[in-house]
LUMVOMAR-894673 format. One line per 2 residues: number of its first residue (from 1); their letters; for each residue x, y negated, z negated of C-alpha. Coordinates in Angstrom, 3 decimals, always signed. Example, Ala and Ser with C-alpha at 12.3 -4.5 7.8 and 13.67 -1.06 7.14 Angstrom:
1	AS	+12.300,+4.500,-7.800  +13.670,+1.060,-7.140
end
This chain:
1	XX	+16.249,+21.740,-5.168  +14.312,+25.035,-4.593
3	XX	+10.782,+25.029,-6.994  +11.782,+28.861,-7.646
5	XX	+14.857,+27.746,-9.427  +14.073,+24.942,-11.429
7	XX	+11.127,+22.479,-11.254  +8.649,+25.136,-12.670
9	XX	+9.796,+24.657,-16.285  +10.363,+20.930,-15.965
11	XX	+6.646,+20.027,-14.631  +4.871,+22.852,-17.059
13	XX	+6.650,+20.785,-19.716  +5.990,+17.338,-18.011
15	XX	+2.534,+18.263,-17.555  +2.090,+19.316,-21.471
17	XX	+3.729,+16.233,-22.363  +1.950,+14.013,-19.806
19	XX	-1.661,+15.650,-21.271  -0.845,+14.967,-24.718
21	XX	+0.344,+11.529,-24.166  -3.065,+10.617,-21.912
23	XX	-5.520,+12.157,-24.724  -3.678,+9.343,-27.083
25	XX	-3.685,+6.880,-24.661  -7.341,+6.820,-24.026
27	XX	-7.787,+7.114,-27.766  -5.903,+3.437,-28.024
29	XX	-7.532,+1.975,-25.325  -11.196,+2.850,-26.893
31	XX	-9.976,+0.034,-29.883  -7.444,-2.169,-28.204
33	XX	-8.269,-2.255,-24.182  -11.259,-4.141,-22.373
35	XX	-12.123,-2.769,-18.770  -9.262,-3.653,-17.053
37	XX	-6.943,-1.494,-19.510  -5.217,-5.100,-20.939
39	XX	-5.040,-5.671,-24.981  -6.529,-7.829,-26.695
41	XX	-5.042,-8.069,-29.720  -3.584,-11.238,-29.462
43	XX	-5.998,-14.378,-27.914  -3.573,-17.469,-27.839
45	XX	-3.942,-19.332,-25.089  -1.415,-19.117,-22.216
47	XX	-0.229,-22.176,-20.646  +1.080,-23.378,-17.419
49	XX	+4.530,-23.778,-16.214  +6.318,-20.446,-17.557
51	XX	+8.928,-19.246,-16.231  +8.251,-15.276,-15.184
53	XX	+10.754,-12.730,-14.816  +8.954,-9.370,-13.530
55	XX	+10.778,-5.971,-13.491  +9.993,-4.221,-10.018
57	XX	+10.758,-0.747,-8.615  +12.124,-1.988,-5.402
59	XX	+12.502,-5.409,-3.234  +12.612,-5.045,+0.493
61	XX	+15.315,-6.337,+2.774  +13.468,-9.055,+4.368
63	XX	+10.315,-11.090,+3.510  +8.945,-10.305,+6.929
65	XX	+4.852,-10.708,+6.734  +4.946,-9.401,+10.118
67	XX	+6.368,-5.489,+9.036  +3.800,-4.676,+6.292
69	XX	+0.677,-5.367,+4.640  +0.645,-3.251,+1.496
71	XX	+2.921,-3.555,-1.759  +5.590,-3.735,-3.034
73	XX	+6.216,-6.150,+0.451  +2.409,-7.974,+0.465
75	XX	+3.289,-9.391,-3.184  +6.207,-10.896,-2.506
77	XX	+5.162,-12.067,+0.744  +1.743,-13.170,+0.654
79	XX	+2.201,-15.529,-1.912  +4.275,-17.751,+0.417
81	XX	+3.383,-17.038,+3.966  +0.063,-18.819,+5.479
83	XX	-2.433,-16.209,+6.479  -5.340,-16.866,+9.581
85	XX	-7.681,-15.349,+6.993  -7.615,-14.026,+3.985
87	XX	-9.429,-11.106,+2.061  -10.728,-12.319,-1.425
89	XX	-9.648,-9.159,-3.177  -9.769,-10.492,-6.791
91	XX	-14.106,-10.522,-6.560  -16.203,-8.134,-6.074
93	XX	-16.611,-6.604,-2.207  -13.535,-7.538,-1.046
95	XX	-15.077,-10.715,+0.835  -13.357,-12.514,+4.154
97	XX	-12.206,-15.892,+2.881  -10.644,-18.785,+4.830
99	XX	-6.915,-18.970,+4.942  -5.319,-21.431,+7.846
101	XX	-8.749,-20.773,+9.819  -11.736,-22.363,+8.061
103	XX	-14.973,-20.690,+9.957  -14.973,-17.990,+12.904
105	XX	-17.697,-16.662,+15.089  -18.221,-13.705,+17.357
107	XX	-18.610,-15.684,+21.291  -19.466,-11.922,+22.570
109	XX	-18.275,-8.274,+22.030  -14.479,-8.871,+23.116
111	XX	-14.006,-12.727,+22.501  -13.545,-14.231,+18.775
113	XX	-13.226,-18.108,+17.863  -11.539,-19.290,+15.281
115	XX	-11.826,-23.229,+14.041  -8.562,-24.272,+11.414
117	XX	-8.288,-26.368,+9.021  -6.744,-29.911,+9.603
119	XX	-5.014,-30.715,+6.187  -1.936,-28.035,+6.510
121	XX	+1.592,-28.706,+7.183  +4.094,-26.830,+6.950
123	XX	+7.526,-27.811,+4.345  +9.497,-28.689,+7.444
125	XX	+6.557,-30.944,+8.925  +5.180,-28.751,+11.735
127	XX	+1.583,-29.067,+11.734  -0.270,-25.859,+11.066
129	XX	-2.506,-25.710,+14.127  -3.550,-24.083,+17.191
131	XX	+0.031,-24.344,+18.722  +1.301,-21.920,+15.718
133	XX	-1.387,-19.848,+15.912  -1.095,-19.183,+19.478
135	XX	+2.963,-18.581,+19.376  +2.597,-16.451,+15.874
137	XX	+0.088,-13.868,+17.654  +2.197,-13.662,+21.051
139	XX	+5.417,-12.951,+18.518  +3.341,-9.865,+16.874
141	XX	+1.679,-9.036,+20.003  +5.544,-8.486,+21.793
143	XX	+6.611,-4.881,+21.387  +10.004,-5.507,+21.200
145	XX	+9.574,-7.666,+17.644  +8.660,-4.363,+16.500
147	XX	+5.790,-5.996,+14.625  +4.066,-3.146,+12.661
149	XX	+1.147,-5.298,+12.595  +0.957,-4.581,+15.789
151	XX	-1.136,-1.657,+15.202  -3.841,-3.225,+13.696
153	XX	-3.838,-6.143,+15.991  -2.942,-4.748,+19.495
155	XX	-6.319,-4.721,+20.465  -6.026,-8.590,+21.260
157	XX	-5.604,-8.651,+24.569  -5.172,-12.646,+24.819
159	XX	-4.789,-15.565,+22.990  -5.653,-19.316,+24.097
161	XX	-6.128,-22.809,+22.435  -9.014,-24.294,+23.324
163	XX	-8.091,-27.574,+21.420  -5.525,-28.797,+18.651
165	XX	-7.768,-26.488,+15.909  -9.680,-24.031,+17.768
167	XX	-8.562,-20.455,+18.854  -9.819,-17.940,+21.235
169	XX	-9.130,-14.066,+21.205  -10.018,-11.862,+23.672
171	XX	-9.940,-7.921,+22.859  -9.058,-5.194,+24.942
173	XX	-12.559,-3.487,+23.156  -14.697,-4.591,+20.247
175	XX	-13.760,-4.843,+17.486  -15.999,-6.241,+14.390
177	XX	-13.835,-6.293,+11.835  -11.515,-8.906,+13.777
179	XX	-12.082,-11.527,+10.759  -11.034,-9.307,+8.461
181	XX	-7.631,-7.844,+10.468  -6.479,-11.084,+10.608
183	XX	-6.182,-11.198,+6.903  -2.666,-9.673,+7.520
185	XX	-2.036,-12.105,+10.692  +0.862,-14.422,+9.296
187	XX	+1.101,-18.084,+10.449  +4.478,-19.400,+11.502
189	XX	+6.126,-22.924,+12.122  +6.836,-22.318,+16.024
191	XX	+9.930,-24.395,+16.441  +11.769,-23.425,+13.158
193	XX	+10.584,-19.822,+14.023  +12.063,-20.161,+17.578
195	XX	+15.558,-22.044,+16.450  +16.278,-19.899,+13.063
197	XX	+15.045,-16.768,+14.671  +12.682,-13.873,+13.117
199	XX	+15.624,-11.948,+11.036  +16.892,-15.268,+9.094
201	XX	+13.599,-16.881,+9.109  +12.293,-13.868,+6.654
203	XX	+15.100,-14.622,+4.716  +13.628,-17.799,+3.617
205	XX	+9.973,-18.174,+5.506  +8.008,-20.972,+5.622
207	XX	+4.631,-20.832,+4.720  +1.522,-22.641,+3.264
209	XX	+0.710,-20.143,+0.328  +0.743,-20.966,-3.226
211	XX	+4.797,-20.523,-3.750  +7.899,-21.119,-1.278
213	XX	+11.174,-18.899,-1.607  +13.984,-20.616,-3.782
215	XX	+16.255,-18.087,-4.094  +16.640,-14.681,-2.560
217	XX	+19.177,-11.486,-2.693  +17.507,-9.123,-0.617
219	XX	+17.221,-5.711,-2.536  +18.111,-7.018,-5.591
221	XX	+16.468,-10.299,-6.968  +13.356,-13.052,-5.483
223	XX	+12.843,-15.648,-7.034  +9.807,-18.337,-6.144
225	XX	+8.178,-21.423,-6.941  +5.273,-23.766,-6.471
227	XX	+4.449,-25.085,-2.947  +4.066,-28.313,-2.534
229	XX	+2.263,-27.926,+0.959  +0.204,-25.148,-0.814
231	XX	-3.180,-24.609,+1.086  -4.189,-22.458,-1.393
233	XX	-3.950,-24.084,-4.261  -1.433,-24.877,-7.449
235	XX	+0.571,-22.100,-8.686  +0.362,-21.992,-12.415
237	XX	+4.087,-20.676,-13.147  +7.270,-22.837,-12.851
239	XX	+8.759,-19.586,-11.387  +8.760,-15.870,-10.513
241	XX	+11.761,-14.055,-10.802  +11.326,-10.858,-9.214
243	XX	+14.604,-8.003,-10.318  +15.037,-4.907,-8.502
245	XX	+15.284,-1.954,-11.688  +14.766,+1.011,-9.724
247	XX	+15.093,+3.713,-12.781  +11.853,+4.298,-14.420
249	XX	+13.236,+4.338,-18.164  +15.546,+0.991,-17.777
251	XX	+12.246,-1.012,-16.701  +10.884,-0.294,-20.052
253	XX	+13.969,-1.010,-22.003  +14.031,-4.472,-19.788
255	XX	+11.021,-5.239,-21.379  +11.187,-4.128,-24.577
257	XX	+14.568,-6.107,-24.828  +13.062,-9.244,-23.702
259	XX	+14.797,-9.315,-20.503  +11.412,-9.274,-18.115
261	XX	+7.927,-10.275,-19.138  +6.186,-7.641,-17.124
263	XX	+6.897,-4.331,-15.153  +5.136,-2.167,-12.442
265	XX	+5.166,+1.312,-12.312  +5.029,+1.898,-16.233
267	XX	+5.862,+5.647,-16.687  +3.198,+7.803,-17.950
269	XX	+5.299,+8.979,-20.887  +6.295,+5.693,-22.058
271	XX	+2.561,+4.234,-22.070  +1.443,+5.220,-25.772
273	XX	+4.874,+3.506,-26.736  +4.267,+0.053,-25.589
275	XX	+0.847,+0.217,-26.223  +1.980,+0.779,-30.243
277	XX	+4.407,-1.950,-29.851  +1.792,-4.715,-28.627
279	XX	+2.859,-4.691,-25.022  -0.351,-5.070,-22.565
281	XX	-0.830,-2.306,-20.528  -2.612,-3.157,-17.114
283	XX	-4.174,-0.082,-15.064  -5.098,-0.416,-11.144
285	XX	-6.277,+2.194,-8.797  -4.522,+0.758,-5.476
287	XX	-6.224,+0.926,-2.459  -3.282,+3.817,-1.343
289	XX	-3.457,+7.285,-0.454  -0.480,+9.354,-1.334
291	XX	-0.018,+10.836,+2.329  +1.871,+14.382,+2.609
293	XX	+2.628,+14.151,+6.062  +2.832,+18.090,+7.307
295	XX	+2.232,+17.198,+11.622  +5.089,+18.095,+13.480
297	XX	+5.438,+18.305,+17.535  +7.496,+21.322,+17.207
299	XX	+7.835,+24.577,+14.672  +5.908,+26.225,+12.581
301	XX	+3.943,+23.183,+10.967  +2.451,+22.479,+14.739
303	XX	+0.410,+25.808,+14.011  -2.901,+24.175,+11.850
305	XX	-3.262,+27.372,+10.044  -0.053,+26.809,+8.486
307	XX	-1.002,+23.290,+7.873  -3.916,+24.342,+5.838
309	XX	-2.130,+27.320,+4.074  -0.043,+24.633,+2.551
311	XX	-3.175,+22.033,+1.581  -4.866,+25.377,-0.315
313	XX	-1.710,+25.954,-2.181  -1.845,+22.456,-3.784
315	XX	-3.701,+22.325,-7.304  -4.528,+18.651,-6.688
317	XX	-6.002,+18.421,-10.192  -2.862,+19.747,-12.054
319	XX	-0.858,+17.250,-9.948  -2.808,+14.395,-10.747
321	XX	-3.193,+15.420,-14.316  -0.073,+16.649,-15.047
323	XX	+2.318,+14.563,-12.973  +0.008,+11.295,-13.375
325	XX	-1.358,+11.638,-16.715  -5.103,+11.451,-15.464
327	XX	-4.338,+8.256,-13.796  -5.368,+7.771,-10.156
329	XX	-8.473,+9.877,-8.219  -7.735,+13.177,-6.630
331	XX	-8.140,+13.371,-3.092  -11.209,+14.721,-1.015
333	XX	-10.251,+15.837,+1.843  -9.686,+12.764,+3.595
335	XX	-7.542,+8.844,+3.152  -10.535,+6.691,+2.116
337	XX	-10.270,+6.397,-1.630  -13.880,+6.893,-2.962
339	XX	-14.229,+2.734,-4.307  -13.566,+2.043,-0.521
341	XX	-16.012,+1.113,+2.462  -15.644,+4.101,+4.783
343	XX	-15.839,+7.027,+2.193  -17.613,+10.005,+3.095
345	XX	-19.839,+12.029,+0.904  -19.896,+15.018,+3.498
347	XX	-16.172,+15.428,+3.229  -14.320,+17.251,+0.800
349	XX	-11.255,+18.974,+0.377  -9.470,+22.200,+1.038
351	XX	-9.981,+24.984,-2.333  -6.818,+25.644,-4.629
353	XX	-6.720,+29.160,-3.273  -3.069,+30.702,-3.206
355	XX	-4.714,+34.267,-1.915  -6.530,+32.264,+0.901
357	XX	-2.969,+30.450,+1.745  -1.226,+33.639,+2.033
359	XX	-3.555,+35.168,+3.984  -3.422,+32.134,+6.632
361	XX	+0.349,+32.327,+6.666  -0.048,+35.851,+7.279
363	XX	-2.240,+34.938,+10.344  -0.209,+32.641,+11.616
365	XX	+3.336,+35.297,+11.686  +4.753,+32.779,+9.346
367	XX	+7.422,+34.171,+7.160  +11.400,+32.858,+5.324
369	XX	+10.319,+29.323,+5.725  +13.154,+26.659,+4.353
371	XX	+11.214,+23.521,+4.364  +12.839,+19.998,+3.694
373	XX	+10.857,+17.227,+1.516  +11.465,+13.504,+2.316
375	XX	+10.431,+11.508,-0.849  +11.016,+7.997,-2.194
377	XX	+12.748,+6.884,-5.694  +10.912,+3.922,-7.347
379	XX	+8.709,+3.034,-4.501  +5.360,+5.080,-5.845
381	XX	+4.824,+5.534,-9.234  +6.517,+9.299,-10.299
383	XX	+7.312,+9.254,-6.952  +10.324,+12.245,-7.388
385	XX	+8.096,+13.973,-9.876  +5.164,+14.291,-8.024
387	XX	+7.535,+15.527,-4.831  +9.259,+18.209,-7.430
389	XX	+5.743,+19.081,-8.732  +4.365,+19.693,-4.570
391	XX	+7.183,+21.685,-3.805  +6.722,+24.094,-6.459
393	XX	+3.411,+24.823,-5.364  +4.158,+25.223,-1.987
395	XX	+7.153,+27.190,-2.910  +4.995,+29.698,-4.587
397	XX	+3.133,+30.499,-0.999  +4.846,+33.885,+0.095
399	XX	+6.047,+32.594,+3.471  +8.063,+30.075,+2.181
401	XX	+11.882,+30.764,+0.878  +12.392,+27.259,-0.282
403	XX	+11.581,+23.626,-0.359  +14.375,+21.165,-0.504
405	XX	+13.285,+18.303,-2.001  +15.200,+14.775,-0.935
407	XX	+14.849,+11.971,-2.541  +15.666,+8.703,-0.401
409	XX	+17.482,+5.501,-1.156  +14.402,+2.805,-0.205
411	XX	+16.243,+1.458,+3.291  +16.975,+4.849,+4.503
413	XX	+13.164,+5.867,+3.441  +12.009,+2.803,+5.346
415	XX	+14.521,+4.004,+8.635  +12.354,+7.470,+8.411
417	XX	+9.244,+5.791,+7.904  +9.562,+3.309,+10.703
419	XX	+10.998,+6.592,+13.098  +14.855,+5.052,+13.233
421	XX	+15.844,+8.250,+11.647  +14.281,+11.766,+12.417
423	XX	+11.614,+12.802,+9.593  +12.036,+15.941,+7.621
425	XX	+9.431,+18.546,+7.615  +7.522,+16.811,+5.222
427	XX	+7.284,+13.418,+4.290  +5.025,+11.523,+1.689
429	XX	+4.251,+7.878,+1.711  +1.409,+5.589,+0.135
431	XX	-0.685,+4.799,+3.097  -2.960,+1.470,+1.950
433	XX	-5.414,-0.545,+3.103  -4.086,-3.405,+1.858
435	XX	-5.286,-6.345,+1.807  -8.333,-4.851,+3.998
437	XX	-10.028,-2.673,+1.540  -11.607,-0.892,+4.872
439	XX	-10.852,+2.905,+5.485  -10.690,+2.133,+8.922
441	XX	-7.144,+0.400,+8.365  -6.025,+4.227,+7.532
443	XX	-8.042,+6.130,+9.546  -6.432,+4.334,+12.611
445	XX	-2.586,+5.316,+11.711  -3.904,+8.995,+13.431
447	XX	-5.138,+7.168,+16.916  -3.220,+8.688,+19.770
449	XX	+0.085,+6.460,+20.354  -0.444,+4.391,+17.070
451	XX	+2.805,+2.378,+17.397  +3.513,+2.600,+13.535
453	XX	+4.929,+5.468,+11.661  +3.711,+7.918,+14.460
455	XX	+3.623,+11.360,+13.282  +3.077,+12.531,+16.910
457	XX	-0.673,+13.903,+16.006  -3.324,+13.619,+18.805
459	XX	-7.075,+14.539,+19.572  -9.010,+13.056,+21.802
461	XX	-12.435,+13.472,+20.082  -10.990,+11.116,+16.995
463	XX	-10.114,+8.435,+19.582  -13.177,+8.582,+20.653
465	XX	-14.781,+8.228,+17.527  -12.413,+5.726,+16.611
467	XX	-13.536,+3.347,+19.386  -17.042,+3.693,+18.085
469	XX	-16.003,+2.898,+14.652  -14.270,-0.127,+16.077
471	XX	-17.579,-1.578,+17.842  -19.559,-1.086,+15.265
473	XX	-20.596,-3.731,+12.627  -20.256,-3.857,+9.065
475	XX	-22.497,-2.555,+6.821  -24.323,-0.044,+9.631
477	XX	-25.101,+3.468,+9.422  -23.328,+3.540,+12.922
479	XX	-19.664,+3.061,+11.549  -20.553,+4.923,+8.441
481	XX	-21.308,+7.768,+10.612  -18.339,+7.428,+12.879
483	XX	-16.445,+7.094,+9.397  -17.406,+10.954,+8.274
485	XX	-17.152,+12.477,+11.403  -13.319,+11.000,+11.481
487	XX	-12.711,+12.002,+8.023  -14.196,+15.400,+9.031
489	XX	-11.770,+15.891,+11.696  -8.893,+14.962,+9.553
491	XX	-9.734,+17.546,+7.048  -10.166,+20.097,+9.609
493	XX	-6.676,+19.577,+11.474  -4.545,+18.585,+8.515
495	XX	-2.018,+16.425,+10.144  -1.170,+15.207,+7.219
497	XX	-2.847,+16.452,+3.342  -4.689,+12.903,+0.928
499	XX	-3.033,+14.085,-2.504  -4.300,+11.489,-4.339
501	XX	-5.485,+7.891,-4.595  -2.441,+6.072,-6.332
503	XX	-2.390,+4.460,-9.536  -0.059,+1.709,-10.335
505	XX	+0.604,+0.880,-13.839  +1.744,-2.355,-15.209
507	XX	+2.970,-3.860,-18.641  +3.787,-6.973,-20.008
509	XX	+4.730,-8.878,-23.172  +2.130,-9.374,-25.733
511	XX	+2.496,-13.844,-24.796  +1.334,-13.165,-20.879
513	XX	-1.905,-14.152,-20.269  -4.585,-14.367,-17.177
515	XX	-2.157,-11.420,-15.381  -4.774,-9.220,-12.773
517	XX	-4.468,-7.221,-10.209  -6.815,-7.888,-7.576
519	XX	-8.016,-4.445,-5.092  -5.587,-4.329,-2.734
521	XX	-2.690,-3.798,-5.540  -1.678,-6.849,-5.672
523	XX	-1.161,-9.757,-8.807  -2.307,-13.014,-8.808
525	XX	+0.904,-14.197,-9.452  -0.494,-18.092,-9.357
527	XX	-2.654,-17.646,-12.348  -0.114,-16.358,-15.146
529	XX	+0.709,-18.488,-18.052  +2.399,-17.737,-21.016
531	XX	+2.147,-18.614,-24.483  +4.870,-20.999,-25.715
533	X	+7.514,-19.604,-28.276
end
């Protein structure tokens, strides 16, 4: 679709429409919403052993811990795969927490050591020790199990048992955060691993989390339940039953009908609605930056004044407003959301200025550009929309003739994102920091030869600066320093343009009860109950 021919009308009437509808919303949840956005209408007591059916946007192929760490994929994997660490994201501060390792300490700048616990087993009887821990991290460590990972953990340059429960790493360079990186480090049964093999072990993996996998259709329909080798304690559901409902307007009618107890991705439009009705209406900011990726290694987009012409001609506030309904925080100029450790004051972002846009355009010869848009359906909340919405802008920059936008079936998104398929001019993805809650987890996707989604971008001063935010500790005005000037050179180059911090909306039935979403983005799935018919 070109914006000059058709999305103008439909977002100045989606924005009207999305403005009214937020002015009521926040109206209902000054009488019938605590903090967290959920109603409170109703206090019966849930109680355990429900049976939950949750309407989702999409379900991944594969249940492989070792491909992602943010949702949709971290809540249906985390909650069955055992974890070396794990971030307590449901507190405050987003605290390192034992998972399969119970205590670690820092030997020297590049050597870690981590001591397990001795009560795990895996379903299948493997012992959960240093044996799996060793074999897991030389799996993600070997390039060609394309374990995205990988990127976050490559720095380990070895990895040793020292006895039955203690581990040693050794890094390639410091890095301080090690603890907290190997929140995403998943924990497998070697010799299952090794007979089954990776692709139909994440069919059904084996893990020591609160649930195990009893049925699964990948794409379409999950379905778990409690783990009796749980090392993380008992799962209060008898079941989840995640269904794939990719169309915004049928999740709603699912749960309006009966047919799911909760939803993500609650449109903005149907929010007043269900709040009427007595459904609960559940508001997270996600630790996610809506990422318009503009880099390219050839055409007009490697020239950065283009790059910026087209971050001036987005009206970030209208998009978040208008396509989001108020929900979510308009970028600043750089991927740290401004809740997260690693945001920078100093930084902000690129004017609204269509006059200033042309006029770099002009500058940089530009002119008759036919852009292409790359965009997911169901993955990000008004994922389409919000593409529709950022083509229209940049249509209205003279240079450009048009802006196709494409949206993506979710495994052909996933092809482009991981680089199987060639990207399109633009691109836009939530990049997270889940379950890390640490800018640096984002801020590292732009480090010269980052092996996941590579956009091809390179400078050598943000390596640099990179490597001191890496040895520097927690907490210190060193790697808050090295955080800005990053973030600085990110705004300045524009490989890619932070729309917005992402909101994800959720609903459920007026009988769910204890249902939160923790920092990261994702649901405690193990504390749900439900209150009895």
């Amino acid at each position: 679709m070109s914006p000059k021919t058709g999305a103008l009308g439909r977002f100045r009437a989606l924005k009207v429409s999305a403005l009214v509808g937020v002015v009521a919303l926040l109206a209902t949840a000054c009488s019938s919403s605590n903090g967290d956005g959920e109603n409170q209408s109703n206090s019966s007591p849930g109680a355990a052993g429900a049976d939950i059916v949750v309407g989702v946007g999409v379900i991944n192929p594969d249940l492989d811990a070792f491909s992602a760490t943010s949702p949709p994929r971290s809540f249906y994997a985390y909650p069955v795969w055992s974890l070396l660490t794990r971030v307590d994201t449901l507190g405050e501060g987003a605290k390192v927490v034992p998972g399969v390792a119970e205590s670690w300490t820092r030997v020297n700048d590049l050597t870690w050591q981590f001591v397990l616990r001795k009560d795990l087993k895996f379903a299948n009887g493997e012992p959960v020790d240093a044996a799996a821990v060793v074999y897991s991290t030389r799996f993600m460590l070997d390039p060609k199990n394309e374990a995205s990972i990988r990127g976050k953990l490559g720095i380990i340059k070895k990895v040793e048992a020292t006895d039955d429960h203690t581990i040693r790493f050794d890094m390639s360079a410091p890095e301080a955060i090690l603890p907290r990186l190997l929140g995403a480090m998943p924990i497998v049964p070697p010799k299952e691993h090794a007979k089954v093999g990776s692709k139909a072990f994440n069919v059904k993996p084996i893990g020591t989390g609160a649930f195990m996998v009893e049925k699964f259709v990948p794409g379409k329909e999950l379905v778990l339940v409690p783990n009796p080798n749980s090392g993380q304690g008992e799962a209060k559901p008898a079941s989840i039953t995640f269904k794939a409902i990719p169309e915004d307007a049928a999740r709603v009618a699912a749960l309006k009908a009966g047919d799911v107890d909760i939803i993500t991705k609650v449109p903005i439009d149907a929010i007043k609605s269900l709040e009427s009705s007595d459904y609960q209406i559940h508001d997270a900011v996600e630790p996610r930056t809506y990422a318009l990726d503009l880099y390219t290694d050839s055409g007009p987009l490697t020239d950065v004044r283009v790059r910026r012409a087209i971050a001036q001609s987005l009206d970030l506030d209208a998009l978040v407003k208008g396509v989001m309904g108020g929900k979510g925080d308009v970028g600043e100029g750089q991927l740290a959301p401004k809740f997260m450790s690693g945001y920078c004051q100093d930084v902000t972002r690129w004017p609204y200025d269509l006059a200033a846009a042309n006029k770099l355009m002009t500058e940089a010869g530009v002119s008759g550009l036919k852009l292409k848009f790359q965009t997911s359906q169901g993955f990000i909340l008004n994922d389409t929309l919000l593409a529709q919405a950022i083509g229209e802008m940049i249509g209205k920059l003279d240079a450009v003739e048009s802006v196709e936008i494409v949206p993506m079936e979710f495994s052909n998104y996933l092809d482009v994102y991981y680089g199987r398929t060639q990207r399109a001019d633009m691109f836009a993805w939530g990049m997270s920091s889940s379950p890390f809650v640490d800018a640096s987890v984002q801020l590292e996707r732009l480090v010269t030869g980052y092996p996941q989604h590579n956009i091809g971008y390179s400078n050598p001063t943000y390596d640099q600066w990179f490597d001191k935010l890496r040895a520097a500790e927690e907490g210190t005005p060193e790697r808050q320093q090295a955080f800005c000037e990053l973030s600085k050179i990110y705004k300045e180059d524009v490989p890619s343009v932070a729309v917005m911090t992402l909101p994800d909306i959720w609903a459920s039935s007026d009988k769910i009860r204890d249902f939160t979403v923790d920092q990261a983005g994702n649901p405690a799935w193990e504390l749900i109950t439900k209150v009895k018919d």
